[in-house]
C-alpha positions as CSV (number, residue, x, y, z in Angstrom):
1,X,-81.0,23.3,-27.0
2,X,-80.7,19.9,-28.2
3,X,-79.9,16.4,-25.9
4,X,-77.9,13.5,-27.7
5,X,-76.6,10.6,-25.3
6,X,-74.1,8.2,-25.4
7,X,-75.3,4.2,-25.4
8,X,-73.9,0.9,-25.4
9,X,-74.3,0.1,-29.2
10,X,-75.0,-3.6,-30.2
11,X,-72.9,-3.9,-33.1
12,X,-71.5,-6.7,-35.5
13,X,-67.9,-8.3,-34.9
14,X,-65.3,-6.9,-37.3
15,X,-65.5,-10.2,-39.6
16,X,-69.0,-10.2,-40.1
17,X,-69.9,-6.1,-41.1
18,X,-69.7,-6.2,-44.5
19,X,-72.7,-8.9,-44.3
20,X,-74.3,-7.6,-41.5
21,X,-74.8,-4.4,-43.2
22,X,-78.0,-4.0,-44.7
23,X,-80.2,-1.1,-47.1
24,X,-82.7,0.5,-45.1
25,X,-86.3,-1.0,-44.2
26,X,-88.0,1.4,-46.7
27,X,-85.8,1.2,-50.1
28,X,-86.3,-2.0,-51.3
29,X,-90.0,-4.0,-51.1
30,X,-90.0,-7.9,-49.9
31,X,-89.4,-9.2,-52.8
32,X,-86.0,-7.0,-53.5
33,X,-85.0,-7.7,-49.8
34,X,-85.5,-11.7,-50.3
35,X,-83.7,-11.7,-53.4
36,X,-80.7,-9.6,-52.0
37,X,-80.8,-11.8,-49.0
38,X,-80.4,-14.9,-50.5
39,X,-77.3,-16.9,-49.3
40,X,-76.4,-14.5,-46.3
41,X,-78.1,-15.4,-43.2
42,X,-76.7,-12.4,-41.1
43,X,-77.8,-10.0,-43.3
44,X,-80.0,-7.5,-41.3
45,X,-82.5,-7.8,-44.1
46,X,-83.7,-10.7,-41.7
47,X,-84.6,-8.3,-38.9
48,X,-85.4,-4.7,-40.7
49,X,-87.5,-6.9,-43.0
50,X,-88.4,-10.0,-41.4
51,X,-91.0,-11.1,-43.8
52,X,-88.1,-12.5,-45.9
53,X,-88.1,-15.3,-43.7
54,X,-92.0,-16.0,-43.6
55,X,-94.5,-16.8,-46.4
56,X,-94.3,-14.2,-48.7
57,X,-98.1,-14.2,-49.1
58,X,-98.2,-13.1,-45.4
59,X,-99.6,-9.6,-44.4
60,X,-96.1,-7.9,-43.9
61,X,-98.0,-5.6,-40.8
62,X,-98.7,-8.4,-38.9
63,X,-97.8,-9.2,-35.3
64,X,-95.8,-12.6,-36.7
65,X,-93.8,-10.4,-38.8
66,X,-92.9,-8.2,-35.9
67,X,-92.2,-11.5,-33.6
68,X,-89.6,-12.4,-36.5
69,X,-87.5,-9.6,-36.6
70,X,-87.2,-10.2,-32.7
71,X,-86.1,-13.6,-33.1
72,X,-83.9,-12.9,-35.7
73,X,-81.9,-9.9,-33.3
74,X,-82.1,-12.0,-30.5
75,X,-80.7,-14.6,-32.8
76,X,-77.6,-12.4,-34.5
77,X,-76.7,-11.9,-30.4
78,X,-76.7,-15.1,-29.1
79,X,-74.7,-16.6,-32.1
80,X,-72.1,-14.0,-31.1
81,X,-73.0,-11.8,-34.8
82,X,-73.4,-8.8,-33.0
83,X,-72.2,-7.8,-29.5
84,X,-73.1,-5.1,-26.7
85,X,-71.0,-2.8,-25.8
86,X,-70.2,-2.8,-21.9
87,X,-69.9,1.2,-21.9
88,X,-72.0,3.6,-23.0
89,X,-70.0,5.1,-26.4
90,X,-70.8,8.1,-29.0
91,X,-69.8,6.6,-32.5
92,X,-69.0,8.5,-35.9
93,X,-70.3,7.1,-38.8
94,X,-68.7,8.0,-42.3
95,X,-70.0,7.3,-45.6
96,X,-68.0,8.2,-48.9
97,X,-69.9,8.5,-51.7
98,X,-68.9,10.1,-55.5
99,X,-65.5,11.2,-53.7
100,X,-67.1,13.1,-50.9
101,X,-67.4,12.1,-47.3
102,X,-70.0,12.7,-44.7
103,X,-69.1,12.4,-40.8
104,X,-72.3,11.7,-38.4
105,X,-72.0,11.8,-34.6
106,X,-73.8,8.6,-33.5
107,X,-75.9,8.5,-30.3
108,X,-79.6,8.8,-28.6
109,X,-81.9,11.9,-29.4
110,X,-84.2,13.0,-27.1
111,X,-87.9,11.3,-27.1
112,X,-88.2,15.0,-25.7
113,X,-87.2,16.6,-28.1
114,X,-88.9,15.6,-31.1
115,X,-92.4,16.2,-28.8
116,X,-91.0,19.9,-28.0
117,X,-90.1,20.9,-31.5
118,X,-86.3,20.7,-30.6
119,X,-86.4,18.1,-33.3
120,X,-87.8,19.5,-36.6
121,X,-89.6,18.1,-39.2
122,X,-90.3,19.2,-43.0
123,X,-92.6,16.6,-43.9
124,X,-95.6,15.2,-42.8
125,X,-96.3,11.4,-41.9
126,X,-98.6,8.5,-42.5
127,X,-100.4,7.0,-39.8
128,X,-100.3,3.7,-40.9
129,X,-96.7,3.8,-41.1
130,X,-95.9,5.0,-38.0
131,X,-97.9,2.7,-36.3
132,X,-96.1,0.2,-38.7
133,X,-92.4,1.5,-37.5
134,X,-93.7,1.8,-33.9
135,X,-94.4,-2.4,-33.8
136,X,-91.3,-3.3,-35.1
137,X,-89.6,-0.6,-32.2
138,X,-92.6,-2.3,-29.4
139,X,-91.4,-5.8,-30.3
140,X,-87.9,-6.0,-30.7
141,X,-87.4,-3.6,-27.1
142,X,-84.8,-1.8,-29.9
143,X,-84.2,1.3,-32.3
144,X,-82.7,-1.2,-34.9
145,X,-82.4,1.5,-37.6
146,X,-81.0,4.9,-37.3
147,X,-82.9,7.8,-38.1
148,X,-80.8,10.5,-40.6
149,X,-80.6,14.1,-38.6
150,X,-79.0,17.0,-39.4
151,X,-77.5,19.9,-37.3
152,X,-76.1,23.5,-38.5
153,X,-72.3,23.2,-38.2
154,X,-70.1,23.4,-34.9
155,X,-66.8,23.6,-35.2
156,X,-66.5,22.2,-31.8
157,X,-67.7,18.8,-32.4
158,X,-65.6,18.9,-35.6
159,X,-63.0,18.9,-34.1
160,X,-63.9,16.4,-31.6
161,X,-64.7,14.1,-34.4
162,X,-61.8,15.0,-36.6
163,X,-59.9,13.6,-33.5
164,X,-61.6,10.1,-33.2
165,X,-61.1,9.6,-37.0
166,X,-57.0,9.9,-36.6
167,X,-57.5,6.1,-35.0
168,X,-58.4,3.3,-37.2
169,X,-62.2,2.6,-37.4
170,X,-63.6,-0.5,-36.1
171,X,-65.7,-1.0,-39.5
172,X,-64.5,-0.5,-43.1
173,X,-67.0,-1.7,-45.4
174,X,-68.0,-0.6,-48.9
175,X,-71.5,-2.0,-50.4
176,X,-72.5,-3.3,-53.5
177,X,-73.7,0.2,-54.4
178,X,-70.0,1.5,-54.2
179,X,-70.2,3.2,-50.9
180,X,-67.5,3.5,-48.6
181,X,-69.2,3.2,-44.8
182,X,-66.5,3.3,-41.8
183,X,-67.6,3.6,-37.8
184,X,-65.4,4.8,-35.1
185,X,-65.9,4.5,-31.3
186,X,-65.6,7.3,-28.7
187,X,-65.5,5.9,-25.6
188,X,-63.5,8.9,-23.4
189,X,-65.4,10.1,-20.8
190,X,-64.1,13.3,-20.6
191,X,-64.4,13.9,-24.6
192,X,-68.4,12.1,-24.2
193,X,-69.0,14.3,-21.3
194,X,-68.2,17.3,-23.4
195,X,-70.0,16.5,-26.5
196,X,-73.2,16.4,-24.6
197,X,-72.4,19.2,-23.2
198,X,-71.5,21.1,-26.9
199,X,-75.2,20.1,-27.6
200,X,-76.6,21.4,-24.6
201,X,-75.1,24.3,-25.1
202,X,-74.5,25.4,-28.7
203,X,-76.7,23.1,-31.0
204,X,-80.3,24.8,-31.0
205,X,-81.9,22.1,-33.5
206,X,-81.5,19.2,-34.7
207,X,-83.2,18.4,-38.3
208,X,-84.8,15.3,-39.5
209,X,-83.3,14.9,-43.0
210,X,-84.1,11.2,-43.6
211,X,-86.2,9.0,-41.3
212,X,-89.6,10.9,-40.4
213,X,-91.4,7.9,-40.2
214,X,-88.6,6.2,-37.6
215,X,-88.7,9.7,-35.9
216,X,-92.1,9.8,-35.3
217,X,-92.4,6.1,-34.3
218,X,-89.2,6.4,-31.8
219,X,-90.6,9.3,-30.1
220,X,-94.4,7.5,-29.9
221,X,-93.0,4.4,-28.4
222,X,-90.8,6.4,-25.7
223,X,-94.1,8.4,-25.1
224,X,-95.9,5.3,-24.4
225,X,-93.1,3.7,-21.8
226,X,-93.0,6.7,-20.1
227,X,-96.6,6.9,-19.6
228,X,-96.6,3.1,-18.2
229,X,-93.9,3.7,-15.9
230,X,-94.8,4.7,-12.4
231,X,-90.9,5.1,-11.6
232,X,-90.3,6.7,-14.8
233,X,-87.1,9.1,-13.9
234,X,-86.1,10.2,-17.3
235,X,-82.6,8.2,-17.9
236,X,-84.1,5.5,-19.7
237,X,-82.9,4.0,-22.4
238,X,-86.4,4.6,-24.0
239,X,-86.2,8.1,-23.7
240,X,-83.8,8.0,-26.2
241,X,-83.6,6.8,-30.0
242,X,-80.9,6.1,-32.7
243,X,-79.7,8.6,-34.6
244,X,-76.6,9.9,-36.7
245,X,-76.4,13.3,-36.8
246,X,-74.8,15.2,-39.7
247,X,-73.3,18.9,-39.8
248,X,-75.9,20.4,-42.6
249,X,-72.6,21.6,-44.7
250,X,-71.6,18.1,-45.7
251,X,-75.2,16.8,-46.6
252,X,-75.7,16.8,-50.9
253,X,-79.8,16.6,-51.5
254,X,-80.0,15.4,-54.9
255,X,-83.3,16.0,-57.2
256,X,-86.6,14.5,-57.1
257,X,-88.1,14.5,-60.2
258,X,-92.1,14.1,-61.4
259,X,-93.1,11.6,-64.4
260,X,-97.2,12.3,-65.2
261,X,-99.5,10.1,-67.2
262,X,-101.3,12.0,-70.0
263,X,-101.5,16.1,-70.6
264,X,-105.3,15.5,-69.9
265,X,-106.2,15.9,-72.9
266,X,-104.1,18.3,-74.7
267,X,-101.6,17.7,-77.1
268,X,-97.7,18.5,-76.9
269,X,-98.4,21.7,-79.1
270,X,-101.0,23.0,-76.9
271,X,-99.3,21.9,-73.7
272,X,-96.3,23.9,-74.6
273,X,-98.3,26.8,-75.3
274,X,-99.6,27.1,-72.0
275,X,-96.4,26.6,-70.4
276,X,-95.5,29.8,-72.5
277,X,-97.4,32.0,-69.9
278,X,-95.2,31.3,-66.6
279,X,-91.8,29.6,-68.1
280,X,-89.4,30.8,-71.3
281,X,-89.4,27.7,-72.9
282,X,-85.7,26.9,-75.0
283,X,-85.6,23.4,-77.2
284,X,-82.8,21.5,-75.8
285,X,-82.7,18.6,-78.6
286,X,-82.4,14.8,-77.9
287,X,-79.5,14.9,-75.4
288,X,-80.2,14.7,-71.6
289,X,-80.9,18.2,-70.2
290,X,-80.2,18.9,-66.6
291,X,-81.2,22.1,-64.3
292,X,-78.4,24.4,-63.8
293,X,-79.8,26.4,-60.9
294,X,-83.2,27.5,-59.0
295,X,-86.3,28.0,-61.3
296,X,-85.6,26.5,-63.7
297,X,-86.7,23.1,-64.8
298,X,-86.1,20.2,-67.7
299,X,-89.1,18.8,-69.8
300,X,-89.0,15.4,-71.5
301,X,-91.8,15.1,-74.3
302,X,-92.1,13.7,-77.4
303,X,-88.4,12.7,-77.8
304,X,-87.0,15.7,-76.8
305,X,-85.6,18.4,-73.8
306,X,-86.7,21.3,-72.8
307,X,-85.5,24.2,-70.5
308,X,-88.4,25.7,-68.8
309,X,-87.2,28.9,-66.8
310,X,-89.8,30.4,-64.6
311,X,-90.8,33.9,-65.1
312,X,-90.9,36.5,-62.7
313,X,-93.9,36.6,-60.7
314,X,-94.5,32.8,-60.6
315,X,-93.0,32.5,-57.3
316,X,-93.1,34.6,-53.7
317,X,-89.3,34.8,-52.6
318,X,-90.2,36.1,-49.3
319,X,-92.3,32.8,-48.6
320,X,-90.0,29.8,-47.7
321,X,-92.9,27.5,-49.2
322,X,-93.7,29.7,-52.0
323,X,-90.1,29.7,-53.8
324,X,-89.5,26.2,-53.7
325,X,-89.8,24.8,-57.4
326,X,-92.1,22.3,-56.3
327,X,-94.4,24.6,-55.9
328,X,-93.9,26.9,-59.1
329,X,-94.3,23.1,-60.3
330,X,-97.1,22.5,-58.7
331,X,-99.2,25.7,-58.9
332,X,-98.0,26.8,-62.6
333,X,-98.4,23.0,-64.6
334,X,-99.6,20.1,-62.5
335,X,-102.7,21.9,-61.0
336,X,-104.0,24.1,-63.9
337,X,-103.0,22.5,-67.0
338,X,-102.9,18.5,-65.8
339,X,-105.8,18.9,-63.2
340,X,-103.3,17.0,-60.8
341,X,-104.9,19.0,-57.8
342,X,-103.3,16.2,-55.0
343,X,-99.5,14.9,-55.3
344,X,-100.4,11.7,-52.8
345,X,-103.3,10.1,-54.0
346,X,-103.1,11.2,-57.6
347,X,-102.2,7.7,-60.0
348,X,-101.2,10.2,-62.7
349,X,-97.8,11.1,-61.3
350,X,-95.2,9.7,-60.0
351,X,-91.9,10.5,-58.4
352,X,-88.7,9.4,-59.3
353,X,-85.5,9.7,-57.2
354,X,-82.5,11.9,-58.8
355,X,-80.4,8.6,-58.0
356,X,-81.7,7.1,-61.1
357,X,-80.6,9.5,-63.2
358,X,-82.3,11.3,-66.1
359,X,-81.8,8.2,-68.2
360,X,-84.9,6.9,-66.0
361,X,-87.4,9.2,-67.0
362,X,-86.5,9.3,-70.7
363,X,-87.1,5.4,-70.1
364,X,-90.4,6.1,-68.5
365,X,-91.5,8.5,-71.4
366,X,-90.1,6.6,-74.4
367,X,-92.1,3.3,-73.0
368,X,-95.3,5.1,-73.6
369,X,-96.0,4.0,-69.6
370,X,-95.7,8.1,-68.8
371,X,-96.5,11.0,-71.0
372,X,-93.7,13.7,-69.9
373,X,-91.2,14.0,-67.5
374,X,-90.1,17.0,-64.9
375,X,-86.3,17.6,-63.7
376,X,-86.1,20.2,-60.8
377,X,-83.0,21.6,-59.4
378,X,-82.4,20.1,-55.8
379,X,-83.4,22.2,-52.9
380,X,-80.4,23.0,-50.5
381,X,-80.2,22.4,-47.2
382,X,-80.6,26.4,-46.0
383,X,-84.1,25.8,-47.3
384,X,-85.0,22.9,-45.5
385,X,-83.9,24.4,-42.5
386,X,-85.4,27.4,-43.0
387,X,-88.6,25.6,-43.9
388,X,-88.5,23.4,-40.5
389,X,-87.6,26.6,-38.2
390,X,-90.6,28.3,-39.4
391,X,-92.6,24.8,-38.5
392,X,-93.6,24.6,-42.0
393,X,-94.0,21.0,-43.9
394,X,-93.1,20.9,-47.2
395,X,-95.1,19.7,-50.4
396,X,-94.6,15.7,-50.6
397,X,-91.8,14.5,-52.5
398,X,-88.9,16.9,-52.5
399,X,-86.0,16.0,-50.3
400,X,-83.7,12.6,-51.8
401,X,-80.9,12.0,-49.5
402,X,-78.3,9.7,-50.7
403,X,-75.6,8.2,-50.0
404,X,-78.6,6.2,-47.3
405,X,-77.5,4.8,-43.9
406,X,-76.9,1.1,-43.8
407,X,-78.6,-0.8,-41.4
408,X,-77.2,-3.1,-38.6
409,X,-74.1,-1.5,-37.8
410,X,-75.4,0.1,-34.4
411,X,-78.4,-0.8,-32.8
412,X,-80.0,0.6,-29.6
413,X,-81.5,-1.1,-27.1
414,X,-84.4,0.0,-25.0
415,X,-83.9,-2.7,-22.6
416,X,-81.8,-1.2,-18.9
């Protein structure tokens, strides 16, 4: 069963959240970061991406840039930006998004965990970036992003959290991008003591939805105090990293869609005639064509939409891997009529986040910069679960979680 913790969150004052509050590390690039933080100084742009504030020809995984986003937290504390708090406190984090609402229980996962397998993955991870995540953790002595996790529902912390929200949040902030993000404290000790105790007891996994990268690099770092402790006892603060913890019931995956270069070689003609072998293939026009369900699929090319349906015997249903569309995608176009044999080192495709919208690939297309565009149907959470429980990773590129967890509204300390 799974361990979550309680800790004494650094956190902005009241006044200052709606600055404070930042995108994540990995969904903007330096550039984007320093324009966005231009005239805020407590943006925590200035510690999750510290090269803002340094020459921007600088190597961005260097150990200066690391050394920045230290000073900078140490900074937002002693100017009284952020403060500790003297308890250690579970939080819920809510995020409103397209009229729906999301409710994450905030506190430490197990370093433990993740090594055991209590913490599943569905996707595999880059060296170099973990070992770029696990400087910034090494450096700053903190977890100063969350990691997005998901959990299969309990109606016992539901209620437990349905509960906290009947008081008014500490945090009521809505972004540029329209998103409502609020934070609530639990500090009871009798309600804290139980919640640990409901995830002891009742919640079996925990799933890493967003964050694999932080994940990985939390768990490394912990791994590596431990090891250099000779009065290591296991209560820590580095045996445990930030997290916010959703029930899987609440969490909307939205598509991720694939733009390609050329048909290597083949015309649209031909290239639709091979498609005829695994897909019924229906002409949609020149309006915007969206997936309705499972299997099937939208084409852009040459102006126009097409439903591509996938034809019985294209895909294993009893193989968690097998049904996904990626891989009717992958194994039925891309691979033997594109010769795209590998998805991360190919520099004829490229992936494009549902969040854009369709309007983004017909852009991509009608520039001439890509040759045709793919729309899949978004997987569900069942079968990312059901992928991670039977340890499997799945193909690169599927899962698009939005709305994304702002940064700088909890940090965790590894300091005791």
């Amino acid at each position: 069963m799974s361990i979550l913790k309680p800790f004494k969150g650094i956190r902005p004052i009241p006044d200052l959240a709606g600055k404070i509050a930042s995108r994540p590390y990995d969904v903007l690039n330096s550039e984007e970061a320093r324009e966005e933080a231009k005239g805020n100084p407590y943006t925590f742009l200035h510690v999750a991406k510290p090269e803002i504030d340094l020459d921007p020809k600088i190597d961005t995984h260097t150990m200066p840039v690391y050394l920045k986003a230290k000073e900078n937290l140490e900074k937002m504390i002693s100017e009284g930006w952020m403060v500790q708090d003297t308890q250690k406190c579970f939080y819920v984090y809510a995020q409103t998004m397209w009229g729906t609402t999301q409710y994450g229980l905030v506190g430490g996962a197990a370093v433990g965990d993740y090594l055991n397998g209590i913490i599943k993955k569905h996707e595999l991870t880059r060296p170099d970036k973990e070992e770029d995540r696990m400087n910034h953790v090494r450096v700053a002595n903190a977890n100063a992003e969350p990691v997005f996790f998901a959990y299969r529902d309990n109606a016992k912390i539901d209620a437990y959290v349905s509960e906290t929200i009947q008081q008014g949040p500490v945090y009521d902030v809505t972004t540029s991008d329209e998103v409502n993000h609020k934070v609530w404290i639990i500090n009871n000790e009798k309600t804290i003591a139980d919640i640990e105790q409901i995830f002891a007891d009742e919640i079996k996994y925990l799933y890493v939805a967003d964050g694999h990268h932080r994940t990985a690099a939390a768990a490394r770092v912990g791994a590596e105090l431990k090891k250099n402790n000779p009065k290591h006892t296991g209560n820590e603060e580095y045996n445990f990293f930030l997290s916010v913890n959703f029930p899987a019931s609440q969490l909307r995956i939205i598509d991720y869609n694939r733009v390609v270069k050329d048909l290597n070689g083949l015309s649209e003609t031909e290239f639709l005639a091979k498609l005829k072998h695994s897909f019924d293939i229906q002409e949609k026009g020149t309006s915007e064509y969206r997936p309705e369900k499972l299997h099937d699929f939208s084409l852009y090319l040459g102006g126009k939409w097409y439903k591509l349906s996938a034809k019985e015997g294209t895909f294993d249903p009893k193989n968690p891997i097998g049904v996904l569309d990626v891989t009717i995608l992958t194994q039925e176009v891309l691979e033997p009529h594109l010769n795209i044999m590998d998805l991360r080192r190919s520099d004829r495709i490229d992936f494009v986040g549902g969040i854009r919208g369709l309007s983004e690939l017909k852009k991509r297309v009608d520039s001439g910069e890509m040759k045709a565009a793919f729309a899949l149907f978004p997987v569900s959470m069942e079968q990312l679960m059901t992928i991670a429980d039977n340890d499997l990773i799945m193909p690169p590129k599927v899962t698009w979680f939005e709305p994304k967890l702002r940064s700088g509204l909890l940090v965790h300390s590894l300091a005791e």
